[in-house]
N, C-alpha and C positions, 0 to 999 in steps of 0.2 A: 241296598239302603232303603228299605220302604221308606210310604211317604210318610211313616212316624217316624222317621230318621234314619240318619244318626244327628242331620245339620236341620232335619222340616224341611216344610214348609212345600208343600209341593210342586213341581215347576208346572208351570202353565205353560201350554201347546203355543208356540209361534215359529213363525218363519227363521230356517236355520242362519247365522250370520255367518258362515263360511262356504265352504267351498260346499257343494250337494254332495254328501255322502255316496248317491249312486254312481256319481263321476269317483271320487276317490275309490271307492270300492272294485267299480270295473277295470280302474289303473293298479289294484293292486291283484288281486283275486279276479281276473274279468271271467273264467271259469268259473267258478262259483259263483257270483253274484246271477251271470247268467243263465245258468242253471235253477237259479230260485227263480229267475224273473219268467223263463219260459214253463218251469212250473206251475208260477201262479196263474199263468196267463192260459194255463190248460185245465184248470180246475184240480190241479191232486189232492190227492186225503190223505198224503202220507202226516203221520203223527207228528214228522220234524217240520210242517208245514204250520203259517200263524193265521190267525183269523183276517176279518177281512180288513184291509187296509182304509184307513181314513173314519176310523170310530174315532169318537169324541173323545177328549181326554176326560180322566177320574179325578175323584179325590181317592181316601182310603175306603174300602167298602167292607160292612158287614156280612161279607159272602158266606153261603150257607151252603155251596155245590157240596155235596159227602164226594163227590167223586175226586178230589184230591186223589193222585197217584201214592200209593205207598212204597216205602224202599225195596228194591228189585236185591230178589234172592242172587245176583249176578256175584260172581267172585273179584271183582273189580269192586263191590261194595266198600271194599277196607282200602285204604287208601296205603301208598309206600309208608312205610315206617318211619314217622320223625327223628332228628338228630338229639339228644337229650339235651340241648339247649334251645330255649323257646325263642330267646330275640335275634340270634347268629348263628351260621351255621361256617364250615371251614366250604372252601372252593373246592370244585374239583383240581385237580395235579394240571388238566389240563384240558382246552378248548376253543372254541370261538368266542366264549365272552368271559375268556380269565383277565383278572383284572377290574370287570365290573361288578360294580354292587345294583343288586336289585331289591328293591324294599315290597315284602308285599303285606297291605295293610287289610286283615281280615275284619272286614266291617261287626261291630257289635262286640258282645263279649257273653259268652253260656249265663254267667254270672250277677250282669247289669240287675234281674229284676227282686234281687235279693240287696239291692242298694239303691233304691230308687231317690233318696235323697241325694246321694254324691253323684249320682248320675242326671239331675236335674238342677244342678246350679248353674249358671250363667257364666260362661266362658268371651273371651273376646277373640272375635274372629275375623276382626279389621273393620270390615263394614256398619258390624251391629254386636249384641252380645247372644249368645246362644246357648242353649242345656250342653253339659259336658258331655252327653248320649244319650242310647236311649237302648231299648231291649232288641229291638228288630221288628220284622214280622214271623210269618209260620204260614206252614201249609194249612189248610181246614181238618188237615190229620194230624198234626201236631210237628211237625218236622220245622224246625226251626230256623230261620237266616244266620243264625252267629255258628248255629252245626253247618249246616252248609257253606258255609262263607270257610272256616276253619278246615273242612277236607276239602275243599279246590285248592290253598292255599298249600296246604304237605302235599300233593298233588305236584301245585305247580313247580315247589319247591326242590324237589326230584327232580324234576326234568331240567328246571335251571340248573342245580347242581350238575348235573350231566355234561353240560353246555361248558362248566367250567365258570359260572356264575358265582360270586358268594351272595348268599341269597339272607335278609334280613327280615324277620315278622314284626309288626308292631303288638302283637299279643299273642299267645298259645294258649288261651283259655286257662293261662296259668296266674292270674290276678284277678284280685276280688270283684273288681269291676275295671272300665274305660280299656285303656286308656282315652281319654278324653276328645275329641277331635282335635283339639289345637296340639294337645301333644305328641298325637298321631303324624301330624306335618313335621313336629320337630323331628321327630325320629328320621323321617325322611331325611329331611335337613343336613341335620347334624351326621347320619351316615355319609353323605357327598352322595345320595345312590345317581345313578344314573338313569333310574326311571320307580317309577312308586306307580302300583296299579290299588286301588281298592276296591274290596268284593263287595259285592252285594245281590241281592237278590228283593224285587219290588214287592210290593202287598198293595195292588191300587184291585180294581172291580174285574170278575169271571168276563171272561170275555177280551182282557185285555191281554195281549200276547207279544212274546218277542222281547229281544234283547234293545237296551241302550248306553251306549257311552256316554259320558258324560265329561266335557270339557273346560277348563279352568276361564274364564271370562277375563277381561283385562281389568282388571282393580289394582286402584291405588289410593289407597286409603287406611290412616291407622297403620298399625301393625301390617298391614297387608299391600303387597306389590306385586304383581306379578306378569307385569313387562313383561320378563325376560324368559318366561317358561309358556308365553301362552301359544306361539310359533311350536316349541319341539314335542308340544304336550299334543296339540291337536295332531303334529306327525304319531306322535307313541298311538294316541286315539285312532288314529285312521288304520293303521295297520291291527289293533287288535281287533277293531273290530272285520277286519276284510280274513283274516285269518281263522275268526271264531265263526263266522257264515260257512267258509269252507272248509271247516274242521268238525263244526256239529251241524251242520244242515239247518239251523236256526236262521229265520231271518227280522231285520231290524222291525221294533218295536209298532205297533200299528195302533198308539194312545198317545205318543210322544214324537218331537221329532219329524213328524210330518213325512215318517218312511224313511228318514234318512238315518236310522241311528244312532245320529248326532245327537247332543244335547250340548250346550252351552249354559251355563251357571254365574253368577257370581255372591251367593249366600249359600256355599258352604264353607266353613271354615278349615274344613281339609284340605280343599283347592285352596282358598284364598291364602293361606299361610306357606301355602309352599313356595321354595326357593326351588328347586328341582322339576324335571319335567314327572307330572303326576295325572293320572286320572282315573279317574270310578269306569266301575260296569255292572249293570245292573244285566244281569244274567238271564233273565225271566222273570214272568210276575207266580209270586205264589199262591197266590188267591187263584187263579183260575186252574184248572181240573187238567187242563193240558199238558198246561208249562210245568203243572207242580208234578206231573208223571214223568217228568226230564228230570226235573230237577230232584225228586227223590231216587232217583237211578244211577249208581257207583259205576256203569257203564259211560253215562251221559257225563256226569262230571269229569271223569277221565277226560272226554273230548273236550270238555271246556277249559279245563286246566292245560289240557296240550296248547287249544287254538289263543288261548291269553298268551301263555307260553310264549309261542310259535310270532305272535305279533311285539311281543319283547324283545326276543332276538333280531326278528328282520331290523326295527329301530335302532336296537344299540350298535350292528353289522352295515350302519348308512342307509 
């Protein structure tokens, strides 16, 4: 979700209002978390390592690094083959999560900036009113959030199906623009899913590295409540993020979140409209020269789409 959207407005760095991330994390993943932590604490250089912890937070920057990562000649570039329907897909016959629906909402849309009026009108999103969307960000090479957002999704897609998931998109690149953010919730909604993750990938200033979750706040207001998902959403939250550490080597965000990950929101209207438990993850930043050499890599997204995956199932399995 760069900080030109899909909701704005950028979040500003403050103290987490849950539980510290590095406590969740060590309870879920305590391998892996510690693993990064005695890493960092040794000085590594490995690539899947983030910069240094407790940079100031960004706004959006006009980063000019050329060394943006470009897409890795790896055979993993192409992603499993979609179903030929964009919004549903059938379940597998059989597995540990037949029966559930899982919504995954592919931040942006290829599309968006060939309609930048229908994608800049004022939607309500309980709080306040907001653009209906927005284009994304990009790498400094060109590589785009709504293409990357869209193969971690057929990605993730596959491997739920596997699981015995039926697995729902909120867009395939197959509409002329949005869907809109408030109707991106409904879809959630209205499927009954059992958890709705959405993609994204940041655009804040070189230098800033690392993943963030992003958790539903407690609003009630307008159209928007959400009591009753803000408890299962930060469980859904805590596990992909303790999953995606130990499945890409990536560690929590070092701009946001204060180390822990975590983010807490309540002006987006994807969160705020939801009735289901839901949350974003911003993947990496694409502006910096690092993250966007993960992030252009059909190897690297493989692992991120596993470890979202992989923290879906632990959620919907208790």
């Amino acid at each position: 979700m760069s900080y030109v959207g899909p909701d704005f407005d950028p979040p500003q760095p403050r103290r987490p209002r849950g539980r510290p991330m590095t406590v969740a994390l060590a309870a879920l993943v305590p391998g892996a978390l510690l693993g990064w932590v005695v890493y960092e604490a040794t000085g590594g250089t490995s690539d899947r390592s983030v910069g240094t912890p407790g940079a100031s937070a960004s706004t959006l920057a006009s980063a000019t690094d050329d060394g943006a990562g470009k897409p890795s000649a790896s055979s993993t570039d192409t992603p499993p083959t979609p179903s030929p329907t964009s919004r549903s897909s059938a379940p597998a016959a059989s597995g540990p999560l037949k029966g559930k629906v899982v919504v995954i909402d592919p931040g942006h849309n290829p599309n968006n900036f060939r309609h930048t009026t229908e994608i800049n009108r004022k939607v309500d999103i309980g709080t306040n009113r907001k653009e209906c969307d927005t284009t994304g960000t990009s790498t400094n090479s060109g590589y785009t959030e709504a293409k990357f957002t869209l193969d971690v999704a057929h990605r993730m897609r596959s491997f739920l199906q596997q699981q015995g998931a039926t697995v729902k998109l909120t867009q395939d690149g197959d509409r002329a623009y949005g869907p809109c953010v408030d109707e991106r919730a409904r879809i959630g909604n209205k499927a009954h899913a059992d958890a709705v993750v959405s993609l994204h990938a940041d655009g804040s200033s070189a230098g800033n590295r690392g993943f963030h979750v992003i958790l539903p706040g407690a609003v009630d207001e307008g159209a928007a409540d959400t009591g009753a998902i803000v408890a299962p959403s930060r469980d859904l939250g805590e596990r992909i993020a303790g999953n995606f550490v130990r499945v890409t080597g990536s560690a929590p965000s070092n701009y946001v979140g204060e180390g822990t990950g975590l983010v807490t929101r309540k002006d987006l209207g994807g969160l705020n409209l939801s009735t289901v438990p839901k949350v974003f993850i911003e993947c990496g930043n694409m502006r910096d020269s690092k993250d966007a050499a993960q992030l252009t890599s059909g190897a690297w997204r493989q692992k991120a789409a596993q470890g979202i995956s992989e923290g879906i199932v632990s959620f919907l399995r208790g």
